[in-house]
Residue frames relative to the residue before (quaternion, step in Angstrom):
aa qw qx qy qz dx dy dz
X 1.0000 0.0000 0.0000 0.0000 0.00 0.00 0.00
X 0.2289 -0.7216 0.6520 0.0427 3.40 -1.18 0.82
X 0.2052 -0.5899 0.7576 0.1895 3.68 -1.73 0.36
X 0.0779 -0.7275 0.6798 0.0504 2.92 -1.55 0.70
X 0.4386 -0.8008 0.4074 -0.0212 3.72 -0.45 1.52
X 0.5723 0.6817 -0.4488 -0.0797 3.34 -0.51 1.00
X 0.7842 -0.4655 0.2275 0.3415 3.23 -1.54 0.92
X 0.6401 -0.4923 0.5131 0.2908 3.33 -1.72 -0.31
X 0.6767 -0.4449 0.4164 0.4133 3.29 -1.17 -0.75
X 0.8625 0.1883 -0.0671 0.4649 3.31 -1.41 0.37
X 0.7081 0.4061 -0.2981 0.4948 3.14 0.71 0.81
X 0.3756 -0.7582 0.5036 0.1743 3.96 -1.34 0.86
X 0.5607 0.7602 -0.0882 0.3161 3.51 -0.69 -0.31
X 0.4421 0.7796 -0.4323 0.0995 3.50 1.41 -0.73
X 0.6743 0.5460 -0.3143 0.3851 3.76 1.19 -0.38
X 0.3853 0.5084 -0.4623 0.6160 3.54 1.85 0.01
X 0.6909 0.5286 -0.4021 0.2857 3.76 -0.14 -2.07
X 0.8914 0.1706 -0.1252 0.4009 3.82 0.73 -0.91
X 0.4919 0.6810 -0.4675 0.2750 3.41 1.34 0.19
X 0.7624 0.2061 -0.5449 0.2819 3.42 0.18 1.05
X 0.3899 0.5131 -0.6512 0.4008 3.50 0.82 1.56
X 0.5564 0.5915 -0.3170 0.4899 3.65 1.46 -0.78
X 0.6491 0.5568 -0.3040 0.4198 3.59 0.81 -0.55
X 0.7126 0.3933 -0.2915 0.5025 3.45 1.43 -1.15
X 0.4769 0.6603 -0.4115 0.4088 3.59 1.40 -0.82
X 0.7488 0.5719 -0.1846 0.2795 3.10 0.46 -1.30
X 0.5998 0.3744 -0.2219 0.6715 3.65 1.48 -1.00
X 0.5535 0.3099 -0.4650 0.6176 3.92 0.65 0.94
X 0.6566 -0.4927 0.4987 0.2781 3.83 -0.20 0.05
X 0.7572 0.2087 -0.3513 0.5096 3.64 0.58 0.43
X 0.4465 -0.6761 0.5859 0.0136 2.96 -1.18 2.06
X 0.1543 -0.7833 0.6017 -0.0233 3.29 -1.07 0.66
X 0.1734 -0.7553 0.6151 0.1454 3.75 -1.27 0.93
X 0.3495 -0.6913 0.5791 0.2543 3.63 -1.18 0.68
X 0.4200 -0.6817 0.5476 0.2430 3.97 -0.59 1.06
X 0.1662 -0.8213 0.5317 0.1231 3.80 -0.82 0.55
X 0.0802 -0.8336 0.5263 0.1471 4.26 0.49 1.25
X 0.5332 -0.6909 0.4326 0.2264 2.61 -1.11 1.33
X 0.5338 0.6287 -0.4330 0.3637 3.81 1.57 -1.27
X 0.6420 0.4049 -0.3879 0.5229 4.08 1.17 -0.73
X 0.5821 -0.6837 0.3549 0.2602 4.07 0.47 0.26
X 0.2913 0.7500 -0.4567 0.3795 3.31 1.94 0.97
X 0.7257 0.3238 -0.3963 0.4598 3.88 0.44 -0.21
X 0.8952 0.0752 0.2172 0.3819 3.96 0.59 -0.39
X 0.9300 0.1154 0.1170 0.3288 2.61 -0.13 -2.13
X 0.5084 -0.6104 0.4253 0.4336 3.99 -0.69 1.36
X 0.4754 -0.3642 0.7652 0.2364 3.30 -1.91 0.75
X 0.6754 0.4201 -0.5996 0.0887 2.99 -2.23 0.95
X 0.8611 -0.1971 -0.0164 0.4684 3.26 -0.82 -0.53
X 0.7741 0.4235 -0.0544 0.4674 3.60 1.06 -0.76
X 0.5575 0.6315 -0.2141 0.4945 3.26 2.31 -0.66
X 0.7913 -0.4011 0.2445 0.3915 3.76 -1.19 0.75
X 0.0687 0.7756 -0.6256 0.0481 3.58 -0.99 0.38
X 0.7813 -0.2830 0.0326 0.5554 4.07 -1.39 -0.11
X 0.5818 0.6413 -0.4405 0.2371 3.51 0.23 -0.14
X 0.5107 0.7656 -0.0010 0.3912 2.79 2.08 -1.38
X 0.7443 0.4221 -0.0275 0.5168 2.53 1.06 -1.90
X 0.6791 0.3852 -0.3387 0.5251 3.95 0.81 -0.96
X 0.7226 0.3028 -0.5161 0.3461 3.86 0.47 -0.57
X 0.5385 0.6190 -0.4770 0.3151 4.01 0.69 0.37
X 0.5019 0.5683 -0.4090 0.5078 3.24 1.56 -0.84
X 0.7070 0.3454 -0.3854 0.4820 3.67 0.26 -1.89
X 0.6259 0.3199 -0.5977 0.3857 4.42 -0.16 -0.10
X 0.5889 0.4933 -0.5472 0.3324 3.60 0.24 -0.43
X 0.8001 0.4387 -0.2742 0.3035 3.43 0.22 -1.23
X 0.4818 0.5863 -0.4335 0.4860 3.34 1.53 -0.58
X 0.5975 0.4879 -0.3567 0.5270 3.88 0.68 -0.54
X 0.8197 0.2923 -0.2016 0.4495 3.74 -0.25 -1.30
X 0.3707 -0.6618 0.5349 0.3722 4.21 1.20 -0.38
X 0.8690 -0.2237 0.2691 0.3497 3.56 -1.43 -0.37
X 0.1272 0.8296 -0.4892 0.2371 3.64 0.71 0.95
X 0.5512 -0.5729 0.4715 0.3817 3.98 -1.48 0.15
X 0.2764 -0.7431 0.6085 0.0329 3.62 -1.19 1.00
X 0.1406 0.7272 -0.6522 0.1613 3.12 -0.38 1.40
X 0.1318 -0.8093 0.5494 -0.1605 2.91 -0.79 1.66
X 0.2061 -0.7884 0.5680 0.1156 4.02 -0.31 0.92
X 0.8308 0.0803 0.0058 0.5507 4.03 -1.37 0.62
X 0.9473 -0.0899 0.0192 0.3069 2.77 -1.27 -1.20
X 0.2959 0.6166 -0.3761 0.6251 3.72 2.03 -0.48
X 0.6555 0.3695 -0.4605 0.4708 3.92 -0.48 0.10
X 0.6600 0.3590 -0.3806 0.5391 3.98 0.92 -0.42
X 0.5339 0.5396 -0.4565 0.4641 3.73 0.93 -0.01
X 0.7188 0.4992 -0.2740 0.3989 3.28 0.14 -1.70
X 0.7844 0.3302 -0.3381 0.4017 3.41 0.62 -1.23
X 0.4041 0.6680 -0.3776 0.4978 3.75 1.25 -0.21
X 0.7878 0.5116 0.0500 0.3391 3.47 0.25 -1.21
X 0.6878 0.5232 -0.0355 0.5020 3.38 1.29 -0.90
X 0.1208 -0.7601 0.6382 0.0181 3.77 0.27 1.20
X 0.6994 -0.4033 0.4881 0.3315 3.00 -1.96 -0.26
X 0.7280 0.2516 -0.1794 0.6120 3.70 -0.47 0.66
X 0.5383 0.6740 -0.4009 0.3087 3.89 0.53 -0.18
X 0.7146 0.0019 0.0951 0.6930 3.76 1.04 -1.12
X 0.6615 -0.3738 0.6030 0.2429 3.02 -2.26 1.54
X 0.8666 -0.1049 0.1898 0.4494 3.68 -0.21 -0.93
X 0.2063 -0.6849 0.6785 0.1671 3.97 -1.43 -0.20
X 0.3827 -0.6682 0.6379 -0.0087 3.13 -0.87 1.92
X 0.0017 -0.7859 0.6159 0.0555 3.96 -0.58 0.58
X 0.1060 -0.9147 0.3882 -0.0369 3.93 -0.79 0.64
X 0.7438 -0.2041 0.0535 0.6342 2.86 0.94 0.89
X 0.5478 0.7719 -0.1989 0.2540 3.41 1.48 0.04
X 0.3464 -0.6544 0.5877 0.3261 3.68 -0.81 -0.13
X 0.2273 -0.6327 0.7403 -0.0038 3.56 -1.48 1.41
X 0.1131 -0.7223 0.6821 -0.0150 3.86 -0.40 1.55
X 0.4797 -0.5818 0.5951 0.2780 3.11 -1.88 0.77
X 0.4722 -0.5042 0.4757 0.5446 3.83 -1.25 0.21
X 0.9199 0.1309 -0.3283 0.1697 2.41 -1.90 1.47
X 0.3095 0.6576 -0.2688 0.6321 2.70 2.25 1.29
X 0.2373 0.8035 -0.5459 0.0098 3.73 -0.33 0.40
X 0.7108 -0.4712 0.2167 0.4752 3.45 -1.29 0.56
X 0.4859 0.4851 -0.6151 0.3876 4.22 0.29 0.24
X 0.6230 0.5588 -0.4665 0.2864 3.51 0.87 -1.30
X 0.7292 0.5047 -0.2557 0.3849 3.64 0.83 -0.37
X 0.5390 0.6135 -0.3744 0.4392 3.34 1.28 0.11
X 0.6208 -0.5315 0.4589 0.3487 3.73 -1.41 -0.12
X 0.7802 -0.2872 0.1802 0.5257 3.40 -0.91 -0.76
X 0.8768 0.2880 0.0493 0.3819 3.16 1.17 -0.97
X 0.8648 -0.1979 0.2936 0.3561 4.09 0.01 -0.22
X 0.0911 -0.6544 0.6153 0.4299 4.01 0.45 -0.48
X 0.6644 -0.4953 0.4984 0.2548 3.60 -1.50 0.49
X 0.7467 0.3981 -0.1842 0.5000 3.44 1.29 -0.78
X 0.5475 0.5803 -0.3512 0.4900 3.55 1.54 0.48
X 0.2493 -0.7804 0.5587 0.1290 3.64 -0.80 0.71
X 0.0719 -0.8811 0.4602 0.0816 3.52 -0.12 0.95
X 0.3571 -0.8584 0.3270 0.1693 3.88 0.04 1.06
X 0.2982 -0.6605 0.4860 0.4884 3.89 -0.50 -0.48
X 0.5925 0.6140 -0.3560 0.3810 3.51 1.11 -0.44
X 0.4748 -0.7793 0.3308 0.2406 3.69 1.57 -0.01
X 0.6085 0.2934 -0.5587 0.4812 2.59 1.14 1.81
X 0.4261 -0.7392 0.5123 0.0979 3.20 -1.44 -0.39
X 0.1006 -0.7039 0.6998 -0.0690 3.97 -1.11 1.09
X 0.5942 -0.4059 0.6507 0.2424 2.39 -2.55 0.33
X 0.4725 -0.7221 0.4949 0.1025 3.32 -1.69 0.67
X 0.1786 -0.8092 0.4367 0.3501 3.31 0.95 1.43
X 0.6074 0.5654 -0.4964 0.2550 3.86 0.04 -0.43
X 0.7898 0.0497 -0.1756 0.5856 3.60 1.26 0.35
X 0.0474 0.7510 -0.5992 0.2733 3.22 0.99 1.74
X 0.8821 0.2221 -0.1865 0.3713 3.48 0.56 -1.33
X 0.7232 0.3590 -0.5075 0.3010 3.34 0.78 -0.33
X 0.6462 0.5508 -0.4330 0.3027 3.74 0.75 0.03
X 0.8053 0.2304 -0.2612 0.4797 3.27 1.31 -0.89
X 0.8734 0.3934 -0.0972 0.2700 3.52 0.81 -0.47
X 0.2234 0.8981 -0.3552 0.1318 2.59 2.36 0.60
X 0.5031 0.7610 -0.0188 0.4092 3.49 1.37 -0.25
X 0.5462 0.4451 -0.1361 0.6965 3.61 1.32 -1.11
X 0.4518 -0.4645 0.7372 0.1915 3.03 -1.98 1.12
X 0.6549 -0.6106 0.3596 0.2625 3.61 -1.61 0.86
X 0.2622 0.7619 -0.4049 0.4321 3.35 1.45 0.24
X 0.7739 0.2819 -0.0958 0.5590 3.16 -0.12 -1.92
X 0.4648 0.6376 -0.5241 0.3206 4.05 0.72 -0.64
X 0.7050 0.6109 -0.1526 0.3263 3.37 0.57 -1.95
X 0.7228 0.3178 -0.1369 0.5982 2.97 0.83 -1.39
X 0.5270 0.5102 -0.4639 0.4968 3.80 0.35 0.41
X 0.7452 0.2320 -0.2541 0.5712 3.80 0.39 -0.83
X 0.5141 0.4198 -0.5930 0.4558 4.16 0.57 -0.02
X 0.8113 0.3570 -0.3523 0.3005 3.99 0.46 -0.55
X 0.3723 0.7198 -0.5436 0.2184 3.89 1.06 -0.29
X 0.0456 -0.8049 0.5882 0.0639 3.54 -1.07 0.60
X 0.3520 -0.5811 0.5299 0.5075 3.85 -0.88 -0.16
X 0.2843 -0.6897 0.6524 0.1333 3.78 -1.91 0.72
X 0.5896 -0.4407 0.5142 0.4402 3.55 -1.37 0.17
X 0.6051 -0.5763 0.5255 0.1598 3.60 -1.13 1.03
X 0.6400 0.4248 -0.4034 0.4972 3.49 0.49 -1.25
X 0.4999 0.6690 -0.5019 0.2249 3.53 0.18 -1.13
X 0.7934 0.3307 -0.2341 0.4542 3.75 0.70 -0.75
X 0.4921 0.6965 -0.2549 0.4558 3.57 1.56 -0.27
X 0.7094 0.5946 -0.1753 0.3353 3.38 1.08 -1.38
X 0.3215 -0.7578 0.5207 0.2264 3.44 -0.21 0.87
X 0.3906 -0.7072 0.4991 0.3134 3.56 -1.33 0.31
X 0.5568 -0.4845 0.5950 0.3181 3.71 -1.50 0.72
X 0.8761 0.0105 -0.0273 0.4812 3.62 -0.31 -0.94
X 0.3657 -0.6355 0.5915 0.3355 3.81 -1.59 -0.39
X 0.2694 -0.8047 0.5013 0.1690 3.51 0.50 0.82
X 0.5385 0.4889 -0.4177 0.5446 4.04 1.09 -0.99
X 0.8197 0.4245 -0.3061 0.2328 3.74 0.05 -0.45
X 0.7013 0.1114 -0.3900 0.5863 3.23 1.07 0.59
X 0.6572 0.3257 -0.4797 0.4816 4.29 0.73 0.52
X 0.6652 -0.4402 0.4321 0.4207 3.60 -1.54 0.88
X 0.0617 -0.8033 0.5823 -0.1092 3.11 -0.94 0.40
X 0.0906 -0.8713 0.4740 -0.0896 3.91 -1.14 1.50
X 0.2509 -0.8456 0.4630 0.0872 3.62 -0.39 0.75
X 0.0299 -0.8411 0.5323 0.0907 3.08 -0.68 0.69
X 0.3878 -0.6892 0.5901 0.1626 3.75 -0.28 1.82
X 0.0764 -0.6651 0.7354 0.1045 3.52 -1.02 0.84
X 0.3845 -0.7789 0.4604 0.1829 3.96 -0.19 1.06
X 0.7416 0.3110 -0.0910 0.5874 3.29 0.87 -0.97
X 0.4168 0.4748 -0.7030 0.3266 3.66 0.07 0.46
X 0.1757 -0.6415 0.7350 0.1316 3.13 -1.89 0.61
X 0.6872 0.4405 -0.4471 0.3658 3.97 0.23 1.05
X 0.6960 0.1756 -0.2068 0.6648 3.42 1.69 -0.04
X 0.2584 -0.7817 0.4059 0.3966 4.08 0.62 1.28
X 0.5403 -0.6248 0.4240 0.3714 3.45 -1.16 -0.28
X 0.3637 0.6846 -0.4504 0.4430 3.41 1.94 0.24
X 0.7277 0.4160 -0.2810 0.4674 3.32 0.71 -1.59
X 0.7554 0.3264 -0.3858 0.4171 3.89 0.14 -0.58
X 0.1969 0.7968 -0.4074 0.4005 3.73 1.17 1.08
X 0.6483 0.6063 0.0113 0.4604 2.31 1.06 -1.78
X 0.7570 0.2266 -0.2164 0.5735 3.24 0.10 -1.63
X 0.6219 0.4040 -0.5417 0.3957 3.64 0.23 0.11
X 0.5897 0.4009 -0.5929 0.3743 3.44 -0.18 -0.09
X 0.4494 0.6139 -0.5001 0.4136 4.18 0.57 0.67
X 0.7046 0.5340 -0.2156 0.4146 2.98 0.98 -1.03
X 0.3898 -0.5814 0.6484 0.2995 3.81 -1.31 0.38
X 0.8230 -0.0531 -0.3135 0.4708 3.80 -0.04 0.54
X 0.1307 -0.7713 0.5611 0.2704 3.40 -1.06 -0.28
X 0.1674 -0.8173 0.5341 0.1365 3.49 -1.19 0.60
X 0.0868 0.7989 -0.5879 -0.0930 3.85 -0.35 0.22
X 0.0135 0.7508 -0.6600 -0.0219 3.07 -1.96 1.09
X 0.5719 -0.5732 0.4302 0.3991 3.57 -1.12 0.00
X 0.4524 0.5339 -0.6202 0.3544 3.77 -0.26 0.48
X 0.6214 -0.4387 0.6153 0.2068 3.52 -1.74 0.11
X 0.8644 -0.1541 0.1139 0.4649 3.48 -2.14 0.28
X 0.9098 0.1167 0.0786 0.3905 3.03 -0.18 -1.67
X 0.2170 0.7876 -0.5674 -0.1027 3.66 0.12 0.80
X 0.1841 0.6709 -0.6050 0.3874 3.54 0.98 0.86
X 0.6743 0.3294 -0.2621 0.6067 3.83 0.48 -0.67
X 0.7384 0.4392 -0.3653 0.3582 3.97 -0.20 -1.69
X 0.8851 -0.0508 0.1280 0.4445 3.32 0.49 -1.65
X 0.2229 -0.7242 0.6414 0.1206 3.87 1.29 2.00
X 0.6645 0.4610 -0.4524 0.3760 4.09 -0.76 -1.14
X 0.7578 0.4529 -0.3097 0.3533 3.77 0.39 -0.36
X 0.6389 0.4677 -0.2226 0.5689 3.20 1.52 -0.93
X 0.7854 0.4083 -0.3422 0.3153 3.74 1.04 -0.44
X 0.3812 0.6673 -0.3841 0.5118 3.09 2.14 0.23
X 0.5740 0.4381 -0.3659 0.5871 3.94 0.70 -1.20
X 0.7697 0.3014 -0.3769 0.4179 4.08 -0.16 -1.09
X 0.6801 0.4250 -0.4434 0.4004 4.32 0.52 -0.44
X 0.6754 0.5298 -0.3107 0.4082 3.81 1.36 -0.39
């Protein structure tokens, strides 16, 4: 068995973002590949108005898996509108959600927003979009030892706007098993709203750690991905 790993938004790097749940996976016998979206400018092509976005992103997932075969998907934030985008029948043992949102087809991650932007989202005319390091750490990383801080703001990048606009083709959670992991304490996705998107899911898990506990607390996330 293999994991396959992908990242969030607005950000580069996915083999840093998880290499120290991949590190514990890995001293148990299951290797693991980090997915690289192209909408964050990891395969090539510039992010903006005309530049790669979810389509991008799910047919890299389906080449990855076509390489690694039928493997766990563990997908964090915005990577949960990939995976589930991306994910046929017969494609993955299971989906790993993280803090994330699980859209119906023809649902995409705006459909889950308010009237307007999160506050912590920079929207561009050049058609893309970032996080606002002024509230990188206390919202997402209030958690993390200054290690993983550092190396979180050396990787933020800008992404292709559409990317959150794009509706999915399929619901991948509805025909592969599928887990959630409630991060209780994040303060940038509440833990009311990913309530919610768990109740999509076929198990749910909740723990105390923030955004990312792929960084705060990897030994938790590699317990949910070895169970």
């Amino acid at each position: 068995m293999r994991a396959v790993f992908i990242h969030g938004s607005c950000v580069r790097d996915g083999a840093w973002w998880w290499s120290r749940v991949a590190t514990i996976l890995d001293a148990r016998g299951v290797p693991s590949v980090a997915v690289e979206l192209p909408s964050c400018g990891e395969t090539g092509g510039k992010p903006g108005v005309d530049g790669p976005s979810l389509d991008d992103d799910a047919a890299e997932v389906r080449r990855v898996l076509a390489e690694t075969g039928p493997a766990i998907v563990v997908a964090h934030s915005y990577g949960g509108v990939v995976a589930t985008d991306a994910v046929g029948p017969g494609d993955a043992e299971r989906l790993v959600f993280i803090t994330s949102f699980l859209p119906e087809v023809g649902e995409s991650l705006a459909s889950f927003g308010g009237d307007g932007p999160a506050p912590f989202l920079d929207f561009a005319p050049d058609g893309t979009f970032g996080a606002r390091p002024e509230m990188l750490q206390e919202l997402f990383l209030q958690d993390c030892d200054q290690e993983a801080i550092d190396g979180a703001f050396a990787r933020l990048t800008r992404q292709t706007s559409a990317a959150v606009a794009q509706p999915v083709r399929q619901a991948g959670w509805r025909h592969t098993p599928s887990t959630y992991l409630v991060c209780a304490d994040d303060r940038a996705t509440p833990p009311a709203v990913q309530r919610v998107q768990a109740a999509r899911a076929g198990q749910v898990i909740e723990i105390p750690v923030g955004h990312h506990p792929f960084l705060s607390q990897p030994e938790s996330v590699a317990q949910v991905v070895l169970s």
